[in-house]
LUMFITI-748144 format. One record per residue (C-alpha): residue in one letter; x, y, z; residue number from 1. Coordinates in nm, 3 decimals, always signed. Example, Ala and Ser with C-alpha at 12.3 -4.5 7.8 and 13.67 -1.06 7.14 Angstrom:
BEGIN
  aa     east    north       up    i
   A   +1.230   -0.450   +0.780    1
   S   +1.367   -0.106   +0.714    2
This chain:
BEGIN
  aa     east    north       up    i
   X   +4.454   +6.919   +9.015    1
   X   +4.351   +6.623   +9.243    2
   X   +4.027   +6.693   +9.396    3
   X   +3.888   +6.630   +9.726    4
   X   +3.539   +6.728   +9.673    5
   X   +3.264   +6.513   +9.519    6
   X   +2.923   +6.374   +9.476    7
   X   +2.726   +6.131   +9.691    8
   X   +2.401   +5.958   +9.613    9
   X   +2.214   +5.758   +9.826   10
   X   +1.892   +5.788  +10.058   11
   X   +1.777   +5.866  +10.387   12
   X   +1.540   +5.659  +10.630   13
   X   +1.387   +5.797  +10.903   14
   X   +1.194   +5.588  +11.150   15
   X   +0.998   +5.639  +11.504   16
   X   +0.959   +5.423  +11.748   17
   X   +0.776   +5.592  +12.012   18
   X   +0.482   +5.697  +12.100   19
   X   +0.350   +5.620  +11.743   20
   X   +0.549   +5.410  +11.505   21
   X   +0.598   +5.593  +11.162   22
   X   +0.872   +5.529  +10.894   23
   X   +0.962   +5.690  +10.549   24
   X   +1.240   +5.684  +10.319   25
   X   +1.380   +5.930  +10.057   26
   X   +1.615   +5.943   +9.787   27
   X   +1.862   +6.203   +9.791   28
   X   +2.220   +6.331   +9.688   29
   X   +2.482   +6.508   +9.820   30
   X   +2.847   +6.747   +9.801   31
   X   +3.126   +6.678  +10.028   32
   X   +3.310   +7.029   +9.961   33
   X   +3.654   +7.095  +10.055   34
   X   +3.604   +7.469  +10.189   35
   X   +3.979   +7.522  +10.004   36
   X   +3.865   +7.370   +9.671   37
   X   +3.518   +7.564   +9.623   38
   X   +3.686   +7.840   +9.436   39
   X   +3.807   +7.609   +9.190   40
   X   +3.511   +7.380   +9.173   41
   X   +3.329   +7.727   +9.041   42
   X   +3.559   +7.793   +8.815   43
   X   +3.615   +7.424   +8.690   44
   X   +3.247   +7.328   +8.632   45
   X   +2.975   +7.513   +8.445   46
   X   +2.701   +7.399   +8.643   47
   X   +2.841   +7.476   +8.983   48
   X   +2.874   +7.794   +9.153   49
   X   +2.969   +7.997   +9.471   50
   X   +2.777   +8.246   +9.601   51
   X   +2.588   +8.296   +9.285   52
   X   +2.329   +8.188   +9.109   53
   X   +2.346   +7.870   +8.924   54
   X   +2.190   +7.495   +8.893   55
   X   +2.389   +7.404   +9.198   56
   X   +2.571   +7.599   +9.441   57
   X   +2.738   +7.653   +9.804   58
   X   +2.613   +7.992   +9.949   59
   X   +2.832   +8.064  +10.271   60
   X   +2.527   +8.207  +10.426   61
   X   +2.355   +7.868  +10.392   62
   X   +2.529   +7.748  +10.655   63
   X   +2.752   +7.823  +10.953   64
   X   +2.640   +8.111  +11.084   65
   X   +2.472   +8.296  +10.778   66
   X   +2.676   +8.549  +10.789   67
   X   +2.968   +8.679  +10.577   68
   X   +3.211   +8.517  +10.755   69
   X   +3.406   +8.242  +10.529   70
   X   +3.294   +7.887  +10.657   71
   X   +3.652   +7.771  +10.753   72
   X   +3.680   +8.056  +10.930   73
   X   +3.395   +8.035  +11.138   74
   X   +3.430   +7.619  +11.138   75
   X   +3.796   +7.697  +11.281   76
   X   +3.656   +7.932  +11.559   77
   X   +3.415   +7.633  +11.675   78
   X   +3.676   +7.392  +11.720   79
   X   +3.896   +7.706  +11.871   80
   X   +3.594   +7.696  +12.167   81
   X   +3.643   +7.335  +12.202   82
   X   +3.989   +7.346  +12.206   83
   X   +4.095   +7.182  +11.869   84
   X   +4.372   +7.330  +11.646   85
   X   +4.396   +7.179  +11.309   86
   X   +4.712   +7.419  +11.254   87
   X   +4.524   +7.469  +10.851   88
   X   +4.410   +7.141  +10.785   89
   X   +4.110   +7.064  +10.514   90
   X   +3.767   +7.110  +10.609   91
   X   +3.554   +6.936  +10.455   92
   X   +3.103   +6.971  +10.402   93
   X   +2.850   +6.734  +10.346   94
   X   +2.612   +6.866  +10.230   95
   X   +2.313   +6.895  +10.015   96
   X   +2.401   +7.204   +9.773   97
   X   +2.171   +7.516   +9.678   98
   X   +1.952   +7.380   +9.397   99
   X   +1.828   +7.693   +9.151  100
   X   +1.851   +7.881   +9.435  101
   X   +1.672   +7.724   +9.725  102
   X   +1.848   +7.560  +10.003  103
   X   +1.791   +7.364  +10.296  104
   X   +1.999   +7.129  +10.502  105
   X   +1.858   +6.944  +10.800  106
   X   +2.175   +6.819  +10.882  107
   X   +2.530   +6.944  +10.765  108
   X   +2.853   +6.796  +10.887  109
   X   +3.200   +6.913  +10.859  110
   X   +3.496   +6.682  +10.847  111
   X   +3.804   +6.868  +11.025  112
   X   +4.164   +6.735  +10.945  113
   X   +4.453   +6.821  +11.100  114
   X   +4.759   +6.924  +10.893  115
   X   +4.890   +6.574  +10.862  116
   X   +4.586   +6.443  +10.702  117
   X   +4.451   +6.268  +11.037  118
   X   +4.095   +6.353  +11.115  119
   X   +4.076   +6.553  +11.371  120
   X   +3.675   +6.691  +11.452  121
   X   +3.353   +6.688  +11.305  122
   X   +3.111   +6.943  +11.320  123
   X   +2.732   +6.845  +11.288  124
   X   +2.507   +7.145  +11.195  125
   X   +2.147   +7.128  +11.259  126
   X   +1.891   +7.358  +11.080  127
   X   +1.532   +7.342  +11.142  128
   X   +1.237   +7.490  +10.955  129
   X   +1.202   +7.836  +11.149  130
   X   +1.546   +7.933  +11.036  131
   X   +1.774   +7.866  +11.315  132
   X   +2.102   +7.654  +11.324  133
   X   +2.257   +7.511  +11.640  134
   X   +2.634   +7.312  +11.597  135
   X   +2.771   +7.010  +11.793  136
   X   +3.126   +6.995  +11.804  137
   X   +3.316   +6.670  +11.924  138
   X   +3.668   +6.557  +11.811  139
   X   +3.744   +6.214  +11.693  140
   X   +4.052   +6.030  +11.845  141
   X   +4.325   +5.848  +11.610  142
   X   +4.262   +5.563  +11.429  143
   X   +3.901   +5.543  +11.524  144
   X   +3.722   +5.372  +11.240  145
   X   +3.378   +5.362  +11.341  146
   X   +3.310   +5.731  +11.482  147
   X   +3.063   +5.766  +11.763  148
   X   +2.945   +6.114  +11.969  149
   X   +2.681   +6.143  +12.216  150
   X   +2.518   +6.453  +12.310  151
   X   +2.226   +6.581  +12.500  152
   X   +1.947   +6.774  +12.259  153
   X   +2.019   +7.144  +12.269  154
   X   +1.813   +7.273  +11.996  155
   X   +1.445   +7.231  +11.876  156
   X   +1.363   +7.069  +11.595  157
   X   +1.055   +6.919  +11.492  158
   X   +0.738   +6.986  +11.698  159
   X   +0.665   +6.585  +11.805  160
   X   +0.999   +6.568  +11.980  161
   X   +1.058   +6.655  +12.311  162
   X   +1.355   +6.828  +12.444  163
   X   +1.456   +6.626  +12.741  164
   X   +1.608   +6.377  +12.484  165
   X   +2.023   +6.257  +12.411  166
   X   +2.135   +6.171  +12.057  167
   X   +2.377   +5.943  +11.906  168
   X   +2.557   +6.006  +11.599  169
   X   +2.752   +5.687  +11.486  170
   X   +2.957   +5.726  +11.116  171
   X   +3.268   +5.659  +10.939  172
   X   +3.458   +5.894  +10.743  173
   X   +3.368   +5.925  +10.374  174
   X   +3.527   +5.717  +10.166  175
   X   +3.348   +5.541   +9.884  176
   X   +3.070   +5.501  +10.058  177
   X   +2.951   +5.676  +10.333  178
   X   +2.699   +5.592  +10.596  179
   X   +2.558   +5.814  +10.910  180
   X   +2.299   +5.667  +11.176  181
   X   +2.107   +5.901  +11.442  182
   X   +1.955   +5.782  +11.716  183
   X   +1.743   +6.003  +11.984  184
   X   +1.586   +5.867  +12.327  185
   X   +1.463   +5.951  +12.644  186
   X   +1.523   +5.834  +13.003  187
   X   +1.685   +5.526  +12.792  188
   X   +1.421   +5.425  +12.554  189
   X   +1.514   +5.452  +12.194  190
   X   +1.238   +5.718  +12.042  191
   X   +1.373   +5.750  +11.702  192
   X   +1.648   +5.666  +11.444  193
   X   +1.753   +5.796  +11.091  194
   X   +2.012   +5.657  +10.857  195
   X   +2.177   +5.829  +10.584  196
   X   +2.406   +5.588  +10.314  197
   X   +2.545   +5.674   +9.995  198
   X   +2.839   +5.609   +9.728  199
   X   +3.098   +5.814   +9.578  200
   X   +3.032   +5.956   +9.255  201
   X   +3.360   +6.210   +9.072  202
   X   +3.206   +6.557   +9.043  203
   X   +3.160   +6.677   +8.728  204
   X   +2.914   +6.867   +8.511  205
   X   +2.738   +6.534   +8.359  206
   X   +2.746   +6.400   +8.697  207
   X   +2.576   +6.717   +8.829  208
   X   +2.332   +6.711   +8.541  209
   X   +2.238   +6.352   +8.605  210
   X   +2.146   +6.405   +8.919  211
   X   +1.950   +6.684   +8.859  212
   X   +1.732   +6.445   +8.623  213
   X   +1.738   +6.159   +8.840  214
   X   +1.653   +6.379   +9.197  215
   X   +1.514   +6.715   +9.094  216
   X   +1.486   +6.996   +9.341  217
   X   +1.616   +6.779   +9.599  218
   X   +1.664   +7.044   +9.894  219
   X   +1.275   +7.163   +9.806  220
   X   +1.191   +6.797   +9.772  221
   X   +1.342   +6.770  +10.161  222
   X   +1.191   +7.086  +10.286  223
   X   +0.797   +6.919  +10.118  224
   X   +0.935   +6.556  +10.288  225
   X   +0.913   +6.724  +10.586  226
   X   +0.606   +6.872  +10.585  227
   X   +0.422   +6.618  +10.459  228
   X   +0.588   +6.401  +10.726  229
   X   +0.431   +6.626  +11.027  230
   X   +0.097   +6.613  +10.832  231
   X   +0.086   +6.217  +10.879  232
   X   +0.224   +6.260  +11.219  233
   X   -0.017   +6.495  +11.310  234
   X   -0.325   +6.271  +11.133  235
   X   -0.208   +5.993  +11.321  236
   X   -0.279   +6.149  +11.645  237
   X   +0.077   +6.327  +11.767  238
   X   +0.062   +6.599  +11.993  239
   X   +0.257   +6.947  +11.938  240
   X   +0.503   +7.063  +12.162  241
   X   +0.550   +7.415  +12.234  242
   X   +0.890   +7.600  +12.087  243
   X   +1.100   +7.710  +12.331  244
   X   +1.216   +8.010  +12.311  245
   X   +1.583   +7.981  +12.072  246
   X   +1.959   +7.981  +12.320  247
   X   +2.164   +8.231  +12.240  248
   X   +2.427   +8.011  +12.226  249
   X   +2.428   +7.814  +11.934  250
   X   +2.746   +7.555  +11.965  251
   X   +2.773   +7.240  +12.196  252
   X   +3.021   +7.006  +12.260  253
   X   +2.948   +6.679  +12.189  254
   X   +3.294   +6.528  +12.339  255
   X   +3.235   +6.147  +12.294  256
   X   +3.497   +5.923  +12.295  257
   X   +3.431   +5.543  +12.233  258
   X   +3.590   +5.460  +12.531  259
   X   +3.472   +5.691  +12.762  260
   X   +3.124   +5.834  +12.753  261
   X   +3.062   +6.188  +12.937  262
   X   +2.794   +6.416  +12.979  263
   X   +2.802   +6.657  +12.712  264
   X   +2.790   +7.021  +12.788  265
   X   +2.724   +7.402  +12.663  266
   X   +3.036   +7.604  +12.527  267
């Protein structure tokens, strides 16, 4: 069996521009998991599981919605609201996996193909630290190599950002290596921007293992990274904003084409 799914390593920079300049970077690895292939990744390798305990895993409830509901399932209802039909085509998640049983993603993105292998949507889940998730969902037109989606901010995520901010996500699809820039501003001045790149590894257990060794605890080395982070922040004078009370949607559409930029709007 040819598989889809494998590893990424690389490492994520984060850097602000405004009102105080700050900067860090971070090793880090990933899984891009075909939702169709996780039952046999289980199976295959010792050291991966789903839904269960193990060295690394893919808990359902660790993303989407948290709920019982398979991921492609609730992944194809999303693009349903946006009005994308993959007619059964792979979906595919980057993300970093459950590591001895503690997760957390601040950013996982879904790679939606249509049936004929074209690319079709992505998906970009956002999870912040009180335990809520809000999705943009924006299709991607044919043959466009170098993906770009603007949005407006819908969801709150770190207490030194304001709300009143737009993002762009810029990427290409993964290949062997894969790269993802973010940038947020306000009234047109660039506040911050964060870059993700990594390489292709093959998944396997030694692969798995190695990474382990190399990056322990990486999702509890994230969740630390971003504490510490606001600590600095905070010592170097940032002010808090208040949380606003969470939407009860949780889905926007992020409909960016790279010829045509528009407003994006609630679902």
């Amino acid at each position: 069996m040819t598989l889809h799914s494998c590893l990424y390593r690389g490492s994520v920079m984060h850097r602000r521009l405004r009102p105080k300049v700050h900067r860090f970077r971070y090793r880090a690895f990933w899984m891009l998991l075909d939702l169709d292939e996780v039952p046999a990744l289980a199976s295959r390798f010792r050291l991966f599981s789903h839904n269960h305990f193990n060295l690394f895993a893919l808990h359902d409830s660790d993303h989407g919605d948290g709920s019982a509901t398979s991921l492609r399932v609730q992944a194809e209802s999303h693009l349903a609201r946006a009005g994308i039909d993959i007619k059964g085509g792979a979906i595919r998640l980057f993300c970093m996996p459950r590591t001895l049983g503690y997760s957390f993603n601040p950013l996982s993105v879904y790679f939606c193909y249509r049936s004929c292998g074209q690319l079709a949507a992505i998906i970009y889940q956002v999870h912040n630290t009180f335990g809520e998730r809000h999705a943009y969902v924006a299709p991607v037109e044919a043959g466009d190599g170098n993906i770009r989606h603007d949005c407006r901010k819908a969801f709150y995520v770190s207490p030194f950002m304001d709300m009143s901010m737009a993002y762009r996500f810029r990427l290409n699809e993964p290949g062997q290596h894969f790269a993802l820039g973010i940038g947020a501003s306000e009234r047109g001045q660039a506040m911050l921007s964060a870059c993700l790149t990594a390489s292709r590894e093959t998944i396997s257990d030694g692969a798995l293992l190695r990474n382990f060794l190399t990056i322990p605890l990486v999702t509890a080395k994230v969740m630390l990274a971003i504490h510490w982070e606001a600590l600095r922040l905070w010592l170097k004078g940032m002010g808090l904003r208040d949380r606003p009370q969470a939407s009860t949607d949780t889905i926007t559409l992020a409909a960016i084409s790279p010829k045509q930029r528009i407003d994006s709007h609630a679902l």
